[in-house]
C-alpha positions in Angstrom: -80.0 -11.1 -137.9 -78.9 -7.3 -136.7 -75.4 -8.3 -137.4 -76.0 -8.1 -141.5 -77.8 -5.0 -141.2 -74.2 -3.3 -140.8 -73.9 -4.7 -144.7 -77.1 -2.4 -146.2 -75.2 0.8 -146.7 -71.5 -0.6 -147.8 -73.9 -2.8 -150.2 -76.1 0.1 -151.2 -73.0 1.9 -151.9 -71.2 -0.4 -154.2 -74.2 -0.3 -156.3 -73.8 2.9 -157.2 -70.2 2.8 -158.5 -70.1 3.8 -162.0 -70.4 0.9 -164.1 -69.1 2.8 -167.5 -65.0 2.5 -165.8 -63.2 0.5 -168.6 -59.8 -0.8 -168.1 -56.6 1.2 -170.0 -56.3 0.1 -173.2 -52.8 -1.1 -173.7 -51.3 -0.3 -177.6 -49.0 -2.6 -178.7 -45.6 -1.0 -179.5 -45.3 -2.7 -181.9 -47.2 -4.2 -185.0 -48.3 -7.7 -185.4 -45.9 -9.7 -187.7 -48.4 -10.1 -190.3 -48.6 -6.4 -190.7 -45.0 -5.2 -190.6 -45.4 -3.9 -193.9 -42.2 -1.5 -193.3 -39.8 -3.5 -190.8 -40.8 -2.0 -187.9 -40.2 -5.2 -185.6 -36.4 -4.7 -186.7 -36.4 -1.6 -184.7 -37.5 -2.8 -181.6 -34.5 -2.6 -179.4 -35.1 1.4 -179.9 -37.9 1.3 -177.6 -37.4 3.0 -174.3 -34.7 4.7 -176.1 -34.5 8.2 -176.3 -35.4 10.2 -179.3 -31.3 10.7 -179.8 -31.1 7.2 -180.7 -33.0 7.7 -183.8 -29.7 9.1 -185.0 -27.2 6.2 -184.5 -29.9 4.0 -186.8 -29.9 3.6 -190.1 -34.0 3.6 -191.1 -33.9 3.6 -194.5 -37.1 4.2 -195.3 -39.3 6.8 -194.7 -39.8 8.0 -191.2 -42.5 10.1 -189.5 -41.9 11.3 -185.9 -45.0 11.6 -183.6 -44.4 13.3 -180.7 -48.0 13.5 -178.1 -50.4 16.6 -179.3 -48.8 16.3 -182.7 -51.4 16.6 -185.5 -50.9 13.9 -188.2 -52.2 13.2 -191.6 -54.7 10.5 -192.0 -52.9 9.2 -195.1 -51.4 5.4 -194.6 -48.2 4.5 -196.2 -47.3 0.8 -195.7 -43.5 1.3 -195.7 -43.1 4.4 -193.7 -41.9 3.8 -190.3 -43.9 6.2 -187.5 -42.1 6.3 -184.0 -44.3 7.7 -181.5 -42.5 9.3 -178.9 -43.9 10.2 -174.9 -43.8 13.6 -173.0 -39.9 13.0 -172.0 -38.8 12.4 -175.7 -38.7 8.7 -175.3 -39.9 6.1 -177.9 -42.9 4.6 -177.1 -43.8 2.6 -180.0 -43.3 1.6 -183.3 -45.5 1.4 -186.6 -46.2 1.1 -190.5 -48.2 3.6 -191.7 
C-alpha cells in the first residue's frame, strides 16, 4: 500500500494541467474542389515557392497578395486568387476570395 502513495502528488499534479490547450489548427492551402471558384488548385505546384515565382506564372485573374500582419478587406470575390505568403516571403497557401 505505501508504494502508490509515491502516485498522490504526480496525480494531483496532472489534474491541474490546463484543460483549455487546443491542438494547432491546420489551414488547408488549398480550397476544397467544390469551392475553387477561381482555379486556385491549378496553382498548386507554387506552394513552398517563393514569392519570385509569382512572376514566371501566368494568373490571369485577379490576384491579391497577403503577406502576415497585412490588413485585408472583408469583401469576397469568387474569382480572385489570394496567395498568402509566410515571414520569409514563401507561399503558404492558396485561395478564392
Amino acid at each position: 500500500m505505501k508504494r502508490f502513495f509515491w502516485m498522490i502528488p504526480a496525480v494531483s499534479l496532472w489534474a491541474c494541467a490546463p484543460i483549455d490547450a487546443q491542438p494547432p489548427q491546420i489551414t488547408p492551402a488549398l480550397p476544397d474542389v467544390g469551392a475553387d471558384t477561381c482555379g486556385a488548385r491549378s496553382h498548386a505546384l507554387l506552394i513552398g515557392q517563393p514569392m519570385t515565382a509569382l512572376h514566371r506564372t501566368a494568373i490571369l485573374k485577379p490576384v491579391r497578395v497577403i503577406r502576415p500582419d497585412t490588413m485585408v478587406t472583408m469583401d469576397y470575390l469568387e474569382h480572385r486568387v489570394n496567395i498568402y505568403l509566410d515571414a520569409n516571403d514563401r507561399i503558404e497557401a492558396i485561395s478564392c476570395g
